[in-house]
Residue frames as qw, qx, qy, qz and C-alpha x, y, z in Angstrom:
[[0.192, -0.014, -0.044, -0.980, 145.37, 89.94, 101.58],
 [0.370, 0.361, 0.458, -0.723, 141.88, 90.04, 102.69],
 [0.186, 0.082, 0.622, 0.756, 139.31, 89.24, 99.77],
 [0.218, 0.227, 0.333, -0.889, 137.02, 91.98, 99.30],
 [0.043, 0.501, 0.858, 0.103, 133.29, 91.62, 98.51],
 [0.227, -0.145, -0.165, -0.949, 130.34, 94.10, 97.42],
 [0.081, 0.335, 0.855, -0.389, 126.91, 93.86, 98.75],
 [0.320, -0.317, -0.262, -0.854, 123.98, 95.55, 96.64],
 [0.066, 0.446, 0.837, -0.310, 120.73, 95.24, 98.89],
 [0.429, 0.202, 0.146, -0.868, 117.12, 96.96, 99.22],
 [0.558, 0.338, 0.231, -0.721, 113.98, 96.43, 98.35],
 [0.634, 0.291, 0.589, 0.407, 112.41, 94.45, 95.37],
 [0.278, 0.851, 0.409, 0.175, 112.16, 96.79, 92.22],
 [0.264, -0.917, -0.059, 0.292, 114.93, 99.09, 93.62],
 [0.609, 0.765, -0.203, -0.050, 117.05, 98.43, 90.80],
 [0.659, -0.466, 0.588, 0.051, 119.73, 95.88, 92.87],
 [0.843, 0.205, 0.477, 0.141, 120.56, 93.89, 89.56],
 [0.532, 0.769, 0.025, 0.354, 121.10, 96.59, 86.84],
 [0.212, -0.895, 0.331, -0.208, 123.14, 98.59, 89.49],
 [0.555, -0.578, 0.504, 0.321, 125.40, 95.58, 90.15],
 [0.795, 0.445, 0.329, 0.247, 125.66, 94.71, 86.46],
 [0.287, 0.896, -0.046, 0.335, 127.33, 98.37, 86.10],
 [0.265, -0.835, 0.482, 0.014, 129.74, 98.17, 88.77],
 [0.881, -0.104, 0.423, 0.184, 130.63, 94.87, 87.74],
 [0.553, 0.787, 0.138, 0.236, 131.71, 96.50, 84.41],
 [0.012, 0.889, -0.278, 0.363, 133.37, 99.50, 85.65],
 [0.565, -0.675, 0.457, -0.130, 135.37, 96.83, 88.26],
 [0.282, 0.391, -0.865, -0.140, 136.21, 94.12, 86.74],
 [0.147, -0.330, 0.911, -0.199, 133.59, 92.12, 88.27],
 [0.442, -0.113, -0.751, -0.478, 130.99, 89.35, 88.48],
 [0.458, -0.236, 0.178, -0.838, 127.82, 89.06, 90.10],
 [0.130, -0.027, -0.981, 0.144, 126.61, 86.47, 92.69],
 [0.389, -0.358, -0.118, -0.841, 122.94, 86.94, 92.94],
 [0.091, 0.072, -0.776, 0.620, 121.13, 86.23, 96.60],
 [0.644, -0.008, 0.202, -0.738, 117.39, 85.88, 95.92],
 [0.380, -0.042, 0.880, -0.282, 115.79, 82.88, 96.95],
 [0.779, 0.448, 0.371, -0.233, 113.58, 82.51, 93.37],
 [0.630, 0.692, -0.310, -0.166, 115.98, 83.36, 90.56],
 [0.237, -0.451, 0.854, 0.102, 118.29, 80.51, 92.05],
 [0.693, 0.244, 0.640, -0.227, 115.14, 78.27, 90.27],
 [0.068, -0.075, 0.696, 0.711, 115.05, 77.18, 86.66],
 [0.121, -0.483, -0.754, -0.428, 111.91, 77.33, 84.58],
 [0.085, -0.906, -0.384, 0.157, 110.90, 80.77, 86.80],
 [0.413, 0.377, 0.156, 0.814, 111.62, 83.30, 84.44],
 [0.034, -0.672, -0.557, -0.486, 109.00, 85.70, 84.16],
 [0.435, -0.806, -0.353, -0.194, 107.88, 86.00, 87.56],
 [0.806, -0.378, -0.047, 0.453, 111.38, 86.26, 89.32],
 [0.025, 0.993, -0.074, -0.088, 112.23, 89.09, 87.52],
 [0.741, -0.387, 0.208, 0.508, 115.97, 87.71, 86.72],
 [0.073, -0.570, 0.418, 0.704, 118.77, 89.90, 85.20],
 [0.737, 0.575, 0.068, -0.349, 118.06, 90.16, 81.46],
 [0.851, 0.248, 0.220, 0.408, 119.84, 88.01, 78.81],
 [0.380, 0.845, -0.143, 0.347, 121.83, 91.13, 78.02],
 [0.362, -0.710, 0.490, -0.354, 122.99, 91.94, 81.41],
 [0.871, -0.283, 0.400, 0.037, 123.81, 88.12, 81.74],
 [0.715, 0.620, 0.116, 0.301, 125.77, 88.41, 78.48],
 [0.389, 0.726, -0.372, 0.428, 127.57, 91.39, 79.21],
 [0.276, -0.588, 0.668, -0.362, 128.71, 89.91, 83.13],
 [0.556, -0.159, -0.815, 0.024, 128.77, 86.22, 84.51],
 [0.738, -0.286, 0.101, -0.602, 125.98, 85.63, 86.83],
 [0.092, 0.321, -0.857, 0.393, 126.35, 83.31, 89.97],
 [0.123, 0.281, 0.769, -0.560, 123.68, 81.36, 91.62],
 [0.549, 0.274, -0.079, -0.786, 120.80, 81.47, 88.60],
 [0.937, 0.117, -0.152, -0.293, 118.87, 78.77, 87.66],
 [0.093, -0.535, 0.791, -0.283, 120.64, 76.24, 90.04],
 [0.352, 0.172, 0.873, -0.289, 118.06, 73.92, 91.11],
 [0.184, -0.370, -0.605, -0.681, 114.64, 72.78, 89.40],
 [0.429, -0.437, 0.200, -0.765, 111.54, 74.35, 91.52],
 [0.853, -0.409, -0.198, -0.255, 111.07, 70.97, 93.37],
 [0.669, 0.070, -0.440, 0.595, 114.62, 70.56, 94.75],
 [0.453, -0.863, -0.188, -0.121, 114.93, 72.23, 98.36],
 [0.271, 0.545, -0.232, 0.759, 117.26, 74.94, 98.91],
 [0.539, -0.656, -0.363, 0.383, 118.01, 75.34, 102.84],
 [0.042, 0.998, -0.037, 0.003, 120.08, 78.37, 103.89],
 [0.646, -0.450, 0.566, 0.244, 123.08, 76.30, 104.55],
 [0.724, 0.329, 0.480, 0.370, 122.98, 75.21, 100.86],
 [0.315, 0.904, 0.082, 0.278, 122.57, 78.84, 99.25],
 [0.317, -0.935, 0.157, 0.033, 125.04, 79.91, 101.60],
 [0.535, -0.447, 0.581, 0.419, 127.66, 77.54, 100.78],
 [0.522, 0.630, 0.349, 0.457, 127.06, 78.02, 96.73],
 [0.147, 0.956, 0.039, 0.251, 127.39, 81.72, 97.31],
 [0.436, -0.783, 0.395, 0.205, 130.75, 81.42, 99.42],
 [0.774, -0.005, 0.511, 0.374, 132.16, 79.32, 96.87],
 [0.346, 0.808, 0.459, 0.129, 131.41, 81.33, 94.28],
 [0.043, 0.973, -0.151, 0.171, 132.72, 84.29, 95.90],
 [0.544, -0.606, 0.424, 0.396, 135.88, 82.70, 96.88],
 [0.689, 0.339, 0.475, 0.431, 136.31, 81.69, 93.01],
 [0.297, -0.863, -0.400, 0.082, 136.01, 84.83, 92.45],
 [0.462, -0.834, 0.277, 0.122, 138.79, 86.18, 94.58],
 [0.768, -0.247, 0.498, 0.317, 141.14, 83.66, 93.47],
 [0.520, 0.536, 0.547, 0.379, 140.53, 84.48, 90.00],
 [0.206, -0.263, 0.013, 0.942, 141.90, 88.50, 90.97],
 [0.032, 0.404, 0.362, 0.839, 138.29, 89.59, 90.15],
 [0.171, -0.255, 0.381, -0.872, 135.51, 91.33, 92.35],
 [0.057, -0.413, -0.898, -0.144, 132.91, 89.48, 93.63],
 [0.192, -0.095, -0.025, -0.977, 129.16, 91.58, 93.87],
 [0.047, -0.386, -0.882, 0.266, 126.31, 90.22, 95.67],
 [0.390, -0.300, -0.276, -0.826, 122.81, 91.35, 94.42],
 [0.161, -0.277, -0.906, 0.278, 120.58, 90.28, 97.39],
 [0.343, -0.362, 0.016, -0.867, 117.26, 90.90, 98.04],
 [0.806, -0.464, -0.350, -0.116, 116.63, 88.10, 100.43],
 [0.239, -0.797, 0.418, -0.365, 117.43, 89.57, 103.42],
 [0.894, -0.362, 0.237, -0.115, 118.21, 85.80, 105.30],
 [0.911, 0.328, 0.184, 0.169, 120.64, 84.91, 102.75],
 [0.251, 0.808, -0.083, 0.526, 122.51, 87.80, 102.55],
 [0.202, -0.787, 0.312, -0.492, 123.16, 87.92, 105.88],
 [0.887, -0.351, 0.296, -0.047, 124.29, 84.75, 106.54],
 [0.852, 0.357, 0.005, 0.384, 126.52, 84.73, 103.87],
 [0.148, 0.786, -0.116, 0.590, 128.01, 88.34, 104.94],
 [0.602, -0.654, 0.149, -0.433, 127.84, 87.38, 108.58],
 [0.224, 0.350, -0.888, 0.197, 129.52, 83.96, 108.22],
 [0.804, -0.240, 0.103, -0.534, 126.51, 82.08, 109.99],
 [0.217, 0.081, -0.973, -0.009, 127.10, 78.99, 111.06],
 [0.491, -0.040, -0.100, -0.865, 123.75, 77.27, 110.58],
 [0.445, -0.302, 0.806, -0.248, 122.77, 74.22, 112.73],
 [0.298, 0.030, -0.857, -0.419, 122.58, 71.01, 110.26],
 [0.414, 0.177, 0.654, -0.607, 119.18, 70.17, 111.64],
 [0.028, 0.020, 0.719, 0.694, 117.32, 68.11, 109.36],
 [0.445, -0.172, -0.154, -0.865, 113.98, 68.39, 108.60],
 [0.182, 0.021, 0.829, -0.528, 111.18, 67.37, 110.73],
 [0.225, -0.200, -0.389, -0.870, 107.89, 66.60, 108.45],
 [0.463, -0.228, -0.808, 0.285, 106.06, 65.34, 110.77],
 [0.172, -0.583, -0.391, 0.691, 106.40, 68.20, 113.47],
 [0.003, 0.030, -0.242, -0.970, 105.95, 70.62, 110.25],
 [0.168, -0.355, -0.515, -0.762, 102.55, 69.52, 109.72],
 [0.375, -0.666, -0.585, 0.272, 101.56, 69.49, 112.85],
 [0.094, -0.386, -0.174, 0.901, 102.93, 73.04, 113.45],
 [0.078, -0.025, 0.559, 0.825, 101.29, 73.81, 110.06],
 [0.370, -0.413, -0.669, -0.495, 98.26, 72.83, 110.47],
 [0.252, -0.553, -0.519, 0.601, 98.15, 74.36, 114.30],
 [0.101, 0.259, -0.247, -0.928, 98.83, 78.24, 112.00],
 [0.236, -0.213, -0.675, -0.666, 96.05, 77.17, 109.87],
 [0.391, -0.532, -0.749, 0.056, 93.77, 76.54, 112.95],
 [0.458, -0.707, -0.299, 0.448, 94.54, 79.34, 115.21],
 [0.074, 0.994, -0.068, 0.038, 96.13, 81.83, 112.95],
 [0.693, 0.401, -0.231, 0.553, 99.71, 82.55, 112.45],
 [0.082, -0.611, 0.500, -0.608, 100.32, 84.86, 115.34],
 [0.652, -0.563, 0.398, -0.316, 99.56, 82.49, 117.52],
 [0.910, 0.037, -0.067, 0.408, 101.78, 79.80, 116.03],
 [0.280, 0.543, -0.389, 0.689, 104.57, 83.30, 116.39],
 [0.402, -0.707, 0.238, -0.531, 103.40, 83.59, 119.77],
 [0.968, -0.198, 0.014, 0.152, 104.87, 79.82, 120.59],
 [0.530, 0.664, -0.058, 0.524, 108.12, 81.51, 119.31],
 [0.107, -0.756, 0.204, -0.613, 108.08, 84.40, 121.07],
 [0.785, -0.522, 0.221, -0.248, 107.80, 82.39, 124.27],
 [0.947, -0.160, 0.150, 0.236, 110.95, 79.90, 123.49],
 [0.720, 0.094, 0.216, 0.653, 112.60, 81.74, 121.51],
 [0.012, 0.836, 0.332, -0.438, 111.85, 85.78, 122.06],
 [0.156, -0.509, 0.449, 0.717, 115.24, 87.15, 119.31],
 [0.236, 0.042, 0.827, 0.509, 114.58, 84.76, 116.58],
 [0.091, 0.759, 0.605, -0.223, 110.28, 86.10, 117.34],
 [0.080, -0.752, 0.002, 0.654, 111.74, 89.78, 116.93],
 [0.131, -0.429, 0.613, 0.650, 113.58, 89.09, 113.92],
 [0.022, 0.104, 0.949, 0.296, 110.96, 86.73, 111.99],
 [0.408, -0.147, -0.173, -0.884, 107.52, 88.05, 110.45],
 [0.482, 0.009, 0.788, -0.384, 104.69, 86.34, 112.06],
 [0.760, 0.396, -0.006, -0.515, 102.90, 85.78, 108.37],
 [0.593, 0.393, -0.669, -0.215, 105.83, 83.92, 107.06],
 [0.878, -0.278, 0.260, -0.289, 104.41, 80.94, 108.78],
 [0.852, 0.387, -0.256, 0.243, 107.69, 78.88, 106.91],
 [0.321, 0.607, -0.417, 0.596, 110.27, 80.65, 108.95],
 [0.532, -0.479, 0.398, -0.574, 108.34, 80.60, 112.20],
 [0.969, -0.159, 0.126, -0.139, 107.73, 76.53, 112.03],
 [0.698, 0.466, -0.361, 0.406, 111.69, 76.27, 111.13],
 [0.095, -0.547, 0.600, -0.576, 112.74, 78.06, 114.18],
 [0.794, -0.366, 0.171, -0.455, 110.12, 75.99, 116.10],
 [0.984, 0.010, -0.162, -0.072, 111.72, 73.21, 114.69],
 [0.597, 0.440, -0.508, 0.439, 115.03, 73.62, 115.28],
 [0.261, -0.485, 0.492, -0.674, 114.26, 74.43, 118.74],
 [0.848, -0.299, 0.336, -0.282, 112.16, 71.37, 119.52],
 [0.972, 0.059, -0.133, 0.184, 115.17, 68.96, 118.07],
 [0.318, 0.407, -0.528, 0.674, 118.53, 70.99, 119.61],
 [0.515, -0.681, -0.459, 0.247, 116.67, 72.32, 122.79],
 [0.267, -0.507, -0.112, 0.812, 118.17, 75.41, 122.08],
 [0.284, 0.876, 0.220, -0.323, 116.51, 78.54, 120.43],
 [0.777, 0.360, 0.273, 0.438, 117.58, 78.84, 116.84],
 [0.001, -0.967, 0.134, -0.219, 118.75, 82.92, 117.36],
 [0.657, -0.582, 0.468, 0.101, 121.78, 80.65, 119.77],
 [0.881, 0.196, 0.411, 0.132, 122.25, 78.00, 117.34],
 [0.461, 0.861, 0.185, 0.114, 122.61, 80.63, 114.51],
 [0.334, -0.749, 0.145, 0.553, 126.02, 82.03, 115.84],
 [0.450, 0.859, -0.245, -0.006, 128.01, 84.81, 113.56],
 [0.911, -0.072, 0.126, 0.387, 131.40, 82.98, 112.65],
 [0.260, 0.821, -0.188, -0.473, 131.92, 86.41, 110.31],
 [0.729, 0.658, 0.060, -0.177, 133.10, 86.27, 107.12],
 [0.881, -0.022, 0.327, 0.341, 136.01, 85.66, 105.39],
 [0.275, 0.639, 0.399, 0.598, 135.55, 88.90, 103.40],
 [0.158, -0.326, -0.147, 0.920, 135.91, 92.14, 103.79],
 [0.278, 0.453, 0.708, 0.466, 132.93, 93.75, 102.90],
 [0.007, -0.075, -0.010, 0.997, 131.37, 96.60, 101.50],
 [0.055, 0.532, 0.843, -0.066, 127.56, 96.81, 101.97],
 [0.078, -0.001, 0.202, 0.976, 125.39, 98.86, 99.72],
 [0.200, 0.400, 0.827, -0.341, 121.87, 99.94, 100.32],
 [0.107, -0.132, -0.205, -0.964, 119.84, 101.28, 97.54],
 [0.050, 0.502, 0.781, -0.367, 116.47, 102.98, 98.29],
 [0.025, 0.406, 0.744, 0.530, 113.67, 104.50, 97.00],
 [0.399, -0.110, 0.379, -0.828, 110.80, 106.90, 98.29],
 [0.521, 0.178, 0.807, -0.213, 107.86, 104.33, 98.99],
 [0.511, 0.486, 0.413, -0.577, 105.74, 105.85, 96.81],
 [0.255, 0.690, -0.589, -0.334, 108.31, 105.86, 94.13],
 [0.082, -0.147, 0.978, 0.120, 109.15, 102.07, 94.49],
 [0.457, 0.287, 0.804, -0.250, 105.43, 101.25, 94.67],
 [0.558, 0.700, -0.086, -0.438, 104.71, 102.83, 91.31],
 [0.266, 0.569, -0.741, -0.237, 107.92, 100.83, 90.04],
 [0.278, -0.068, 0.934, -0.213, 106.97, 98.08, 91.56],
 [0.591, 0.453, 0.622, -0.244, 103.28, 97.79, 90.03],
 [0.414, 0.794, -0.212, -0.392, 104.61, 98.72, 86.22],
 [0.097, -0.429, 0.898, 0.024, 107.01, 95.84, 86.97],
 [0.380, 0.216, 0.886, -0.153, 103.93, 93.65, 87.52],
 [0.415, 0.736, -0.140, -0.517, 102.46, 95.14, 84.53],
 [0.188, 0.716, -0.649, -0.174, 105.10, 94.31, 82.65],
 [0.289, -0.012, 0.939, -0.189, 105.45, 90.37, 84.48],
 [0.581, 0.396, 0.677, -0.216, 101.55, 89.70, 83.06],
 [0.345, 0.777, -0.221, -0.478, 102.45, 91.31, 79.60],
 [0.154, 0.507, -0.828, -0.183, 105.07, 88.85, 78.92],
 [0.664, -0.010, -0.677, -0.316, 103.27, 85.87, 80.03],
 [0.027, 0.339, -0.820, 0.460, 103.60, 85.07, 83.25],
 [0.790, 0.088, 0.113, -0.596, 99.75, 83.65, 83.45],
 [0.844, 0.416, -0.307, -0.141, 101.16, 81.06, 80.96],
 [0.188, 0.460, -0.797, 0.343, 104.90, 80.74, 82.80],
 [0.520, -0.281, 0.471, -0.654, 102.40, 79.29, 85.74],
 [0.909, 0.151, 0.017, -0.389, 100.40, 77.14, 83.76],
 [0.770, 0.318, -0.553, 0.007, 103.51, 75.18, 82.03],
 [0.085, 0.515, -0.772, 0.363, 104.68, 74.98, 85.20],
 [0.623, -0.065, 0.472, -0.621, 101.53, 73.33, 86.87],
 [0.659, 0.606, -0.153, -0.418, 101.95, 71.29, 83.58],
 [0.396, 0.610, -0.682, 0.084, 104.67, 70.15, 84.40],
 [0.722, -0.418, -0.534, 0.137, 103.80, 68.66, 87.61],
 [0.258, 0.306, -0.361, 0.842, 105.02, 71.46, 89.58],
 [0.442, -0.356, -0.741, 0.359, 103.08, 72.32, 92.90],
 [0.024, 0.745, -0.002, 0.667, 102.02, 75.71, 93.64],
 [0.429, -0.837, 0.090, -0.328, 102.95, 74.67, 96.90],
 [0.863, 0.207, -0.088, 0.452, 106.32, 73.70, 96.24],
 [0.454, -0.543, -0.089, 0.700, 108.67, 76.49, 98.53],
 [0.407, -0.229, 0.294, 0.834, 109.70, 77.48, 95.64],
 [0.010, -0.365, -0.587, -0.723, 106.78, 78.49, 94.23],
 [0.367, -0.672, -0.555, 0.325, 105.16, 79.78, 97.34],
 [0.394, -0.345, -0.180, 0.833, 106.64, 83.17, 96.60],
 [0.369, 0.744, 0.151, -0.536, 104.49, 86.53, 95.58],
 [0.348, 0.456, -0.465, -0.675, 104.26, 86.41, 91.71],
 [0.388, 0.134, -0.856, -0.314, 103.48, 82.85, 91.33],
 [0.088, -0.138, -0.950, 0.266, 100.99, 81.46, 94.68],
 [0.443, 0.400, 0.169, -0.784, 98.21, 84.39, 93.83],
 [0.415, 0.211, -0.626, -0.626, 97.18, 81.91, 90.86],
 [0.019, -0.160, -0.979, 0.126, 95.91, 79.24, 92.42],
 [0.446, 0.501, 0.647, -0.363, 92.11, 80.34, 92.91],
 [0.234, 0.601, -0.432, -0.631, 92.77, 81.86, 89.28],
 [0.260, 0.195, -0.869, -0.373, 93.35, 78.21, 87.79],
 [0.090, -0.222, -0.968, 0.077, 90.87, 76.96, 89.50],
 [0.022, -0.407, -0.575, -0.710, 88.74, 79.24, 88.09],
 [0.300, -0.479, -0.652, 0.505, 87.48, 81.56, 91.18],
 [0.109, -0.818, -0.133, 0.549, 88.81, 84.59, 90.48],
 [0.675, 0.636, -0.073, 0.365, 90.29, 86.47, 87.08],
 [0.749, 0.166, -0.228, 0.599, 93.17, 88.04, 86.53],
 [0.017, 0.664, -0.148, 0.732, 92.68, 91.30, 87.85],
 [0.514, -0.770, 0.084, -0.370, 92.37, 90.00, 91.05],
 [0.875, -0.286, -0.030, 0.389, 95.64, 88.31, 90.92],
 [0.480, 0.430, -0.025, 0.764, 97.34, 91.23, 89.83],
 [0.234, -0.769, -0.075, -0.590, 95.92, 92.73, 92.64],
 [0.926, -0.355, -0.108, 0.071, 96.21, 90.12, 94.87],
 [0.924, 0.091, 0.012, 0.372, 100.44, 90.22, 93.83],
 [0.293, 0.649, -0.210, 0.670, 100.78, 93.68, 94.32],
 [0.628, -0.691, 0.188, -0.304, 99.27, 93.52, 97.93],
 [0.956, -0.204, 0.072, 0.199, 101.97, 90.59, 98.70],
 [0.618, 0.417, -0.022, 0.666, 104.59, 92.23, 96.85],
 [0.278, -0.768, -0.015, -0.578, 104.12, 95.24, 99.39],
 [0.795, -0.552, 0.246, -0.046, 104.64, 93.15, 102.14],
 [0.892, 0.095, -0.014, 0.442, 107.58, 91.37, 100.83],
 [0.162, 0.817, -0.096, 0.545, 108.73, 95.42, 100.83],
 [0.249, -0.794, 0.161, -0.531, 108.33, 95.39, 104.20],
 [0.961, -0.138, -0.033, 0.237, 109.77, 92.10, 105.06],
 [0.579, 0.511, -0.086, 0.630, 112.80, 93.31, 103.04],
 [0.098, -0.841, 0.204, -0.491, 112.94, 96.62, 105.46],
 [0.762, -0.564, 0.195, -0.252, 112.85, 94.65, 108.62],
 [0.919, -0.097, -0.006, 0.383, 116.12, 92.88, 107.19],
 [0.503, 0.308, -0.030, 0.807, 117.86, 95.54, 105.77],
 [0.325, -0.768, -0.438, 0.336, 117.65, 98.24, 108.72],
 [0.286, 0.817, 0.101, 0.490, 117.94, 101.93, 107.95],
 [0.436, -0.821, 0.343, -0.133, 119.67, 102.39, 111.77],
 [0.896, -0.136, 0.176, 0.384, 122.34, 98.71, 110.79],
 [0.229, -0.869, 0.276, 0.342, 125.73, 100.83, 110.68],
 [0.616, -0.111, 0.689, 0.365, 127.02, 97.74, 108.40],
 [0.354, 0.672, 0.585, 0.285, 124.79, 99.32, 105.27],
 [0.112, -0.397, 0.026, 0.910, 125.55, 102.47, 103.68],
 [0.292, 0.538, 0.787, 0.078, 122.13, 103.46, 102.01],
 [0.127, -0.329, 0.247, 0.903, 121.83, 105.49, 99.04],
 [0.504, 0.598, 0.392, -0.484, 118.57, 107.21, 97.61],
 [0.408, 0.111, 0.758, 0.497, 118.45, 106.28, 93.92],
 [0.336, 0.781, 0.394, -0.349, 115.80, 108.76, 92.73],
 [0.256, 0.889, -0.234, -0.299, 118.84, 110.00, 90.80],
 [0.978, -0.126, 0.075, 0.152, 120.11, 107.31, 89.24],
 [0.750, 0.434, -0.299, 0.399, 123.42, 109.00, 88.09],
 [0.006, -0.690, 0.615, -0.381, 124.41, 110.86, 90.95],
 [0.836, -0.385, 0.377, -0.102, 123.31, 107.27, 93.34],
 [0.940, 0.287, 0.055, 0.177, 125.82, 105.59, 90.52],
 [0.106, 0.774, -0.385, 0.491, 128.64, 108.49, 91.15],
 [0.395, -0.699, 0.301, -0.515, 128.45, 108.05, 94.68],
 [0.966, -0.166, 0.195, -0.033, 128.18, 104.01, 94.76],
 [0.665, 0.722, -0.091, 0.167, 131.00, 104.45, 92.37],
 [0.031, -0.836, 0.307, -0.453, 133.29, 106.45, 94.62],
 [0.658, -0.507, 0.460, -0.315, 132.57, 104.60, 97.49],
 [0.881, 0.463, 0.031, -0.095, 133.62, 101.38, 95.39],
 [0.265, 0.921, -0.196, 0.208, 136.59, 102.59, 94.41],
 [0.218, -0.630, 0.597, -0.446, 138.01, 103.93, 97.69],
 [0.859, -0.349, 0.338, -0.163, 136.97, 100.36, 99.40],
 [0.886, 0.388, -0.022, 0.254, 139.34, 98.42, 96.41],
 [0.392, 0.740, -0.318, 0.445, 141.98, 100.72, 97.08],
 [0.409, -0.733, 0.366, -0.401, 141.79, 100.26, 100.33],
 [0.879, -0.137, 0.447, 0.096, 142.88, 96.69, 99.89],
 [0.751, 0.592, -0.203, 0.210, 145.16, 96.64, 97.18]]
């Protein structure tokens, strides 16, 4: 028999975490979570991870894995999160993927097979410092010319993603959208999309960050920077934690990193859309405004997919 797999996706802030923490319950199962900061240790705060309760009352996959200077390819997250979810299986319980990194999620669901290409640092800082001269779209617009899918599929701001494709293209000779092939999955899966009106998530979304500078998260920064951590360490490149830098160095206050972290957090919204597509037939996407009937319905649909393998 087939072993079957959930998918939560959407947005940040759209309530992907509590929502698999409750089917895990009601199923019997345990939650592999797919975002590309809360696999870090010593980012609490800013990463938003499931709460000591919710990690208490399920087992949680793929959290604090690495420390924030240890580099996480996709090939790595991808083979933690298949392990995982075969354990899992084996273990006659459900696995539930909370993803809100769209890349991850869909390489793990897809079965990528992701060319071992190792890094090039060299050509990065040259590409890096070409974006920094000329602007990111025109480092995407080298892209777009070698590699036109991988251009379509890959914001031109995240200037990381664009100098990866480059790279894998100038050491294979073949465009990394080729390279990338779907192997599919092992799994049968069921892929859930929750969503939000905008206006609705952006109101959750800045009460969240609220909330994130309430607790400390000013301070979470500092011990890290304390530590010897980088703020331009990948892993700390992401929206809640790289808006501090003219902060510590004593430019700007805080209100204009909390401003600064909702404008970025926005975009990361719309990153997020541009993976998870409201027209991909593979996603069945359900407005949460109500959270019991979207919990009825995810419920149902649940269910029927377990039965449908048993």
């Amino acid at each position: 028999m087939t072993g079957r797999a959930v998918a939560i996706v959407g947005p940040t802030a759209v309530g992907k975490s509590a929502m698999a923490v409750r089917l895990a319950e009601a199923f019997g199962g345990e939650v592999v979570s797919l975002d590309s900061r809360q696999l870090y240790r010593r980012l609490e705060i800013g990463t938003a991870k499931p709460t000591a309760d919710e990690r208490a009352r399920v087992r949680h996959h793929l959290i604090d894995v690495a420390e924030p200077d240890q580099p996480l390819a996709v090939p790595d997250v991808q083979a933690l999160a298949v392990a995982a979810i075969r354990d899992i299986v084996s273990r006659g319980r459900l696995p539930i993927v909370a993803g809100g990194t769209g890349q991850y999620v869909r390489a793990v669901v897809e079965g990528w097979t992701i060319p071992p290409v190792a890094p090039d640092p060299a050509l990065r800082a040259e590409l890096e410092a070409f974006a920094r001269a000329a602007g990111p779209p025109a480092l995407h617009a080298r892209l777009a010319r070698v590699d036109p899918l991988a251009a379509a599929r890959i914001d031109a701001r995240n200037v990381r993603r664009v100098v990866r494709a480059l790279e894998v293209h100038a050491r294979t000779g073949e465009p990394i959208s080729t390279v990338q092939a779907r192997a599919g999955s092992p799994f049968a899966w069921l892929i859930v999309g929750l969503e939000l009106p905008r206006p609705v998530l952006y109101a959750r979304i800045d009460a969240r960050i609220d909330a994130m500078i309430e607790a400390g998260l000013e301070d979470e920064v500092r011990a890290l920077v304390a530590a010897g951590y980088d703020l331009g360490l990948p892993a700390l490149r992401s929206v809640g934690y790289q808006e501090w830098r003219a902060h510590l160095a004593g430019e700007v206050d805080v209100a204009a990193v909390v401003q600064l972290i909702r404008r970025n957090t926005r975009r990361l919204v719309r990153m997020q859309d541009a993976w998870f597509k409201r027209d991909d037939p593979a996603i069945h996407w359900v407005d949460v405004s109500d959270p019991e009937a979207a919990y009825a319905d995810i419920h149902a649909r649940v269910r029927a997919f377990v039965a449908d393998g048993g």
